[in-house]
N, C-alpha and C positions, 0 to 999 in steps of 0.2 A: 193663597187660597181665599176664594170668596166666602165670605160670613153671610147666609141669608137666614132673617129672625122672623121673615112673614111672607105667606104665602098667600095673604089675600089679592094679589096679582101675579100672573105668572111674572116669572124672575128673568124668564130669559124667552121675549118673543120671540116665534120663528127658528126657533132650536128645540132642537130634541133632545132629555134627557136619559143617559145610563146612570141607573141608582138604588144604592142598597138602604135595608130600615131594617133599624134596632135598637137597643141600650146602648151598645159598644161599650161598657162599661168594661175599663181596664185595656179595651186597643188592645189583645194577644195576640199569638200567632196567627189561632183559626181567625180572628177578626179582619185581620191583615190579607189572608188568601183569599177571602171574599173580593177584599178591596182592591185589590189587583188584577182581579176577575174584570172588576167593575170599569177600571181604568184600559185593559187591554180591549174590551170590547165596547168602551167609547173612543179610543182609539181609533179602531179599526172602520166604524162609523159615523166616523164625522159629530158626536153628539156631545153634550157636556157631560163631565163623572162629577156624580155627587153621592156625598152619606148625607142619609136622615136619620135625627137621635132627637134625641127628647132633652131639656135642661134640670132636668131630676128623674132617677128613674123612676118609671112605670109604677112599680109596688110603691113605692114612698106614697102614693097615694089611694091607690088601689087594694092592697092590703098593710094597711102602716105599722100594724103593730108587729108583721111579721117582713116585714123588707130587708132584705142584705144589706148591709154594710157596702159601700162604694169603694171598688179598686179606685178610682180615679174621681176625682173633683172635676167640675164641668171644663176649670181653667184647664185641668192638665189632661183631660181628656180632649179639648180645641185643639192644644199644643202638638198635641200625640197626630190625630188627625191631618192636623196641616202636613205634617210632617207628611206623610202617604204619597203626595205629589195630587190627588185629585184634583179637582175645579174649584168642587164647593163643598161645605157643609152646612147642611140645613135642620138648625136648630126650631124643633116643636115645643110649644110650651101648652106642658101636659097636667091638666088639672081632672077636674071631675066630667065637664062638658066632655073634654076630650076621652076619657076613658070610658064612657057611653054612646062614639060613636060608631054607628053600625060598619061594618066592613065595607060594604057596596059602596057606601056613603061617603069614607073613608077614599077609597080608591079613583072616583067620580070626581072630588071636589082636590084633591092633591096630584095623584097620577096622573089621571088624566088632562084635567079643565087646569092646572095650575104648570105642573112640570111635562106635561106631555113627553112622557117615559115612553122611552123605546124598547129598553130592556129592565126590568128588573132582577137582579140578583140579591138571593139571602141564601140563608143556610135548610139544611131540608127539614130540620126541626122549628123550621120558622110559624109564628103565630103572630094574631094582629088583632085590635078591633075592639069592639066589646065582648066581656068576658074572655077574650083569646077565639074567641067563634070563627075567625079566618086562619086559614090554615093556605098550605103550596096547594093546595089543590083548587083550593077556590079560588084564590089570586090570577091560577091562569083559566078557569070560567073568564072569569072578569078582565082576562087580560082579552080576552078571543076577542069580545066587545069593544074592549075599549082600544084595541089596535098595538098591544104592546106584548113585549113577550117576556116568560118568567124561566128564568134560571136557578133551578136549584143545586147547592152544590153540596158535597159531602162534608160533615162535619170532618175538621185535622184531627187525625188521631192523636196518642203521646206518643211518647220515643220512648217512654221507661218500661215499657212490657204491659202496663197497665192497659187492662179494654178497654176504653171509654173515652171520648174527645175531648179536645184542649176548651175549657170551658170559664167562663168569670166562677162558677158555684167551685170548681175544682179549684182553682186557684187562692179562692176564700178558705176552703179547706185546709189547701198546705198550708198556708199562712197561722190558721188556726194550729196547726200541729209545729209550729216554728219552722218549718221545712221552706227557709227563704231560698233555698238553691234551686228548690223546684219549682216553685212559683216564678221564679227568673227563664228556668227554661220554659216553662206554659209561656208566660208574657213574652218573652223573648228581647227581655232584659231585667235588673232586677227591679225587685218590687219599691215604690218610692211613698214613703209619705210625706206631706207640708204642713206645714203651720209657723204661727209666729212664735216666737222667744221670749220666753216672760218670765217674771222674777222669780226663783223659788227658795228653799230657806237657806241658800248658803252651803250649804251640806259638806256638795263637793269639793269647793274651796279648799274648807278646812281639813279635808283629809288631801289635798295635794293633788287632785283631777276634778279640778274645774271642769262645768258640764253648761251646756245650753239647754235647757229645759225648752222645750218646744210643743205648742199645745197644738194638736193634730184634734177639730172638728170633730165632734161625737158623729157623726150620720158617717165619715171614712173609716175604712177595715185598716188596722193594725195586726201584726204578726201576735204571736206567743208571747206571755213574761219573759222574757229572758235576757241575753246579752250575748249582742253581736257585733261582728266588724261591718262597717259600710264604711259609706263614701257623703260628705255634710258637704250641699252648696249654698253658698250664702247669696243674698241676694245683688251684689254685685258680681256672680259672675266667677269666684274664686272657690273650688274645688278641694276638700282636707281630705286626710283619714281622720277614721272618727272609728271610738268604742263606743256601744252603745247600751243602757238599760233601758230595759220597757216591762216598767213591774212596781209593784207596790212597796218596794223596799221595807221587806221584814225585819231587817236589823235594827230598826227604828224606829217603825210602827205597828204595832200588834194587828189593827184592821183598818188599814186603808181602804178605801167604797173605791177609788177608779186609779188606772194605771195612767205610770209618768215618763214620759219619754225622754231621756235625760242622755245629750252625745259630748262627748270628750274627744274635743276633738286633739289630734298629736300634734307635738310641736307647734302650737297656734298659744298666743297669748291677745287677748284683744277684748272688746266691748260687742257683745252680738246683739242685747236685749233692743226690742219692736226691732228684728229685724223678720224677713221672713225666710224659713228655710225648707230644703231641700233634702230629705234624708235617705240615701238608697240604701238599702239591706241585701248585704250580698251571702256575711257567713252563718251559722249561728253558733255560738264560739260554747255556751253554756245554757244551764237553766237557772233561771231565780234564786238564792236559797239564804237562811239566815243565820250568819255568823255568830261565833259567841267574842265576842265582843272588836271594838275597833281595829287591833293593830292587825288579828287576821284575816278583818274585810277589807283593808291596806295592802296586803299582802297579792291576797286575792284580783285585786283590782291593776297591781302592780305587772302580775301573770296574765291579766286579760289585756291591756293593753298593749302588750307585745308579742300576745298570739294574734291579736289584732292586726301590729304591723308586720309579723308575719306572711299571713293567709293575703296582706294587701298590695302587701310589696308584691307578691308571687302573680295578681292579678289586676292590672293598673287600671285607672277609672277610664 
């Protein structure tokens, strides 16, 4: 897949573009229908398929103090992408200029004058512009003029009975509620967080599960306090089971201020720290809670570890 990071010249003279715009934050299901949309009707057309996304979402700037938490980091959002099979993806870098510009204006100097978009496809709840002032309706005003045409498609419902479409806000949700199995189904795999390995006090050593402390970026969404089973990739490439806590460990600290990601991983003995890692959540085995003293948090951790390889054995990475 082609990387385009500027569109102050069209990227591909004498061709015509099929392409969708949005956060794509977290690459789900509904995200995926879109883009397949996208793909089968530049197919069909002879034109290139491209996503247009932004490299921080829209609110981080627009309203910061109240912006979502990011399913995905820009890296693993590219990754997810590429993955789709389209042409390109074309990375906007979204600041203040950019969130004051007009829609028309918008549409003039990228749709048309830059990618000469044949088809546009987004979602029918789709908005754009400043203030969100563009909407599907305007878009095809504007498509009439500028020679292209707009596809709106219906948001993916869920599969669990629930009314309401497969969403990044829904997804945040589960996660908020520990409910990593259903954020897996939304995404349509389980949910991942990264970061690097860095020292912490030893803890787990000395109670006999050794843990990778992994500092997962404040601006990305993390699950629930809790402890679960996933799946730890190290940055070579090598794939464990891993138990995992994500919580302020009460047994030891009366008030922790921010939660520690902490994965043990099975049968692995080795040196992980500055490495970078990969952590999917697939179960959620328990919640948080604080022991009266060591040998029953020993105990406890003994039981989690092998409901862990349990629940993993039963569903392979």
């Amino acid at each position: 897949m082609q990387l385009v990071t500027s569109l102050d010249s069209p990227p591909w003279k004498g061709e015509r573009t099929v392409l969708t715009i949005g956060a794509y934050d977290g690459v789900h299901r509904g995200h995926l229908a879109i883009i397949e949309a996208v793909r089968r009707l530049a197919s069909a057309s002879g034109a290139r398929s491209a996503v247009m996304t932004f490299d921080r979402h829209p609110a981080s700037v627009v309203r910061p103090e109240s912006a979502p938490k990011l399913l995905t980091d820009l890296d693993q959002k590219l990754e997810l992408l590429a993955a789709t099979g389209l042409d390109a993806t074309i990375v906007i870098h979204f600041d203040e200029a950019q969130s004051r510009e007009e829609p028309a204006h918008f549409v003039r100097r990228v749709l048309i004058d830059s990618l000469d978009a044949s088809i546009v496809v987004v979602g029918e709840d789709f908005h754009f512009g400043r203030g969100r002032e563009g909407n599907v309706e305007l878009l095809r005003r504007l498509g009439v003029e500028g020679n292209f045409e707009v596809q709106p498609l219906e948001l993916v419902p869920r599969a669990d009975g629930v009314d309401e479409p497969i969403s990044s806000t829904a997804i945040r949700r589960a996660l908020a509620g520990g409910q990593v199995e259903l954020a897996a189904e939304l995404l349509g795999r389980p949910f991942e967080a990264r970061g690097v390995v860095v020292f912490g006090d030893q803890r787990g050593r000395l109670l006999g599960f050794p843990t990778a402390n992994v500092e997962v970026p404040n601006a990305v969404c993390v699950p629930a306090d809790g402890v679960y089973a996933g799946w730890y990739e190290r940055s070579n490439g090598d794939i464990h089971q891993c138990a995992l806590n994500l919580g302020r460990r009460p047994t030891f600290y009366e008030h922790a201020d921010h939660s520690l990601l902490e994965a043990h991983l099975l049968d692995f003995e080795g040196d992980l720290y500055g490495e970078r890692a990969e952590v999917r959540f697939t179960h959620f085995l328990r919640s948080e809670r604080k022991f009266n003293g060591i040998d029953a948090l020993i105990t406890q951790l003994k039981h989690d570890v092998e409901h862990a390889r349990i629940v993993l054995d039963a569903q392979p990475s």
